[in-house]
N, C-alpha and C positions, 0 to 999 in steps of 0.2 A: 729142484730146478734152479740151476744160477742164471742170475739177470743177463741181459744180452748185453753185450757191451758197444756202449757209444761211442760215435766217431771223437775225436780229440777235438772238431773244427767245430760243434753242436753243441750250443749252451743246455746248461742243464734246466730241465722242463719244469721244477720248481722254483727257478731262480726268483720268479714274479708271485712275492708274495700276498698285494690286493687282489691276484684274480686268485691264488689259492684258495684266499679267506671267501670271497664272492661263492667260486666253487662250491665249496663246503657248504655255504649256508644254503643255498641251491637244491642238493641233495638233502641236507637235512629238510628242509622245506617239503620234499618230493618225497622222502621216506614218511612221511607224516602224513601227508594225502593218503598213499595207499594205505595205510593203516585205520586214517580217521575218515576216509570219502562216504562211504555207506552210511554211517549217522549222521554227518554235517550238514546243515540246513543250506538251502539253497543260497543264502545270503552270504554263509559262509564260503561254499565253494568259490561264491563269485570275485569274494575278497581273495582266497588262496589263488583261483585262474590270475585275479590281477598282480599278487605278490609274482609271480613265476614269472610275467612278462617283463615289473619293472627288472628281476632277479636276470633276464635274461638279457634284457637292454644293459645290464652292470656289466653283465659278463659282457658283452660286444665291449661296450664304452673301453674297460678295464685291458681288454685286449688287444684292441687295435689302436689304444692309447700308446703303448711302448713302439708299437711298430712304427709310429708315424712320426714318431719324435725324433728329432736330428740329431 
């Protein structure tokens, strides 16, 4: 299956390499809950629920940071 090809006038969607990195650590975060949720102690989940939220406030900060810039 070949990629679809993008308009010419459409930056490319990795160009913003802090929210990549953000991204990533995100799902690797999330890929790690569902594997380890069922043995983690309560204390821990509530440290990983907080990780995701600061992880998600990054990702906002990170991305409406270029947008807004002049």
């Amino acid at each position: 299956m070949t990629p679809a090809k993008r308009p010419p006038d459409l930056p490319e969607r990795r160009a913003n390499r802090p929210l990549r990195e953000v991204l990533d650590e995100f799902l690797d975060h999330t890929r790690m809950l569902v594997r380890r949720a069922a043995e983690m102690s309560p204390a821990e989940r509530e440290y990983a629920q907080q990780r995701l939220e600061w992880l998600t406030d990054e990702i906002w900060r990170v991305a409406t940071e270029r947008a807004s810039a002049p």
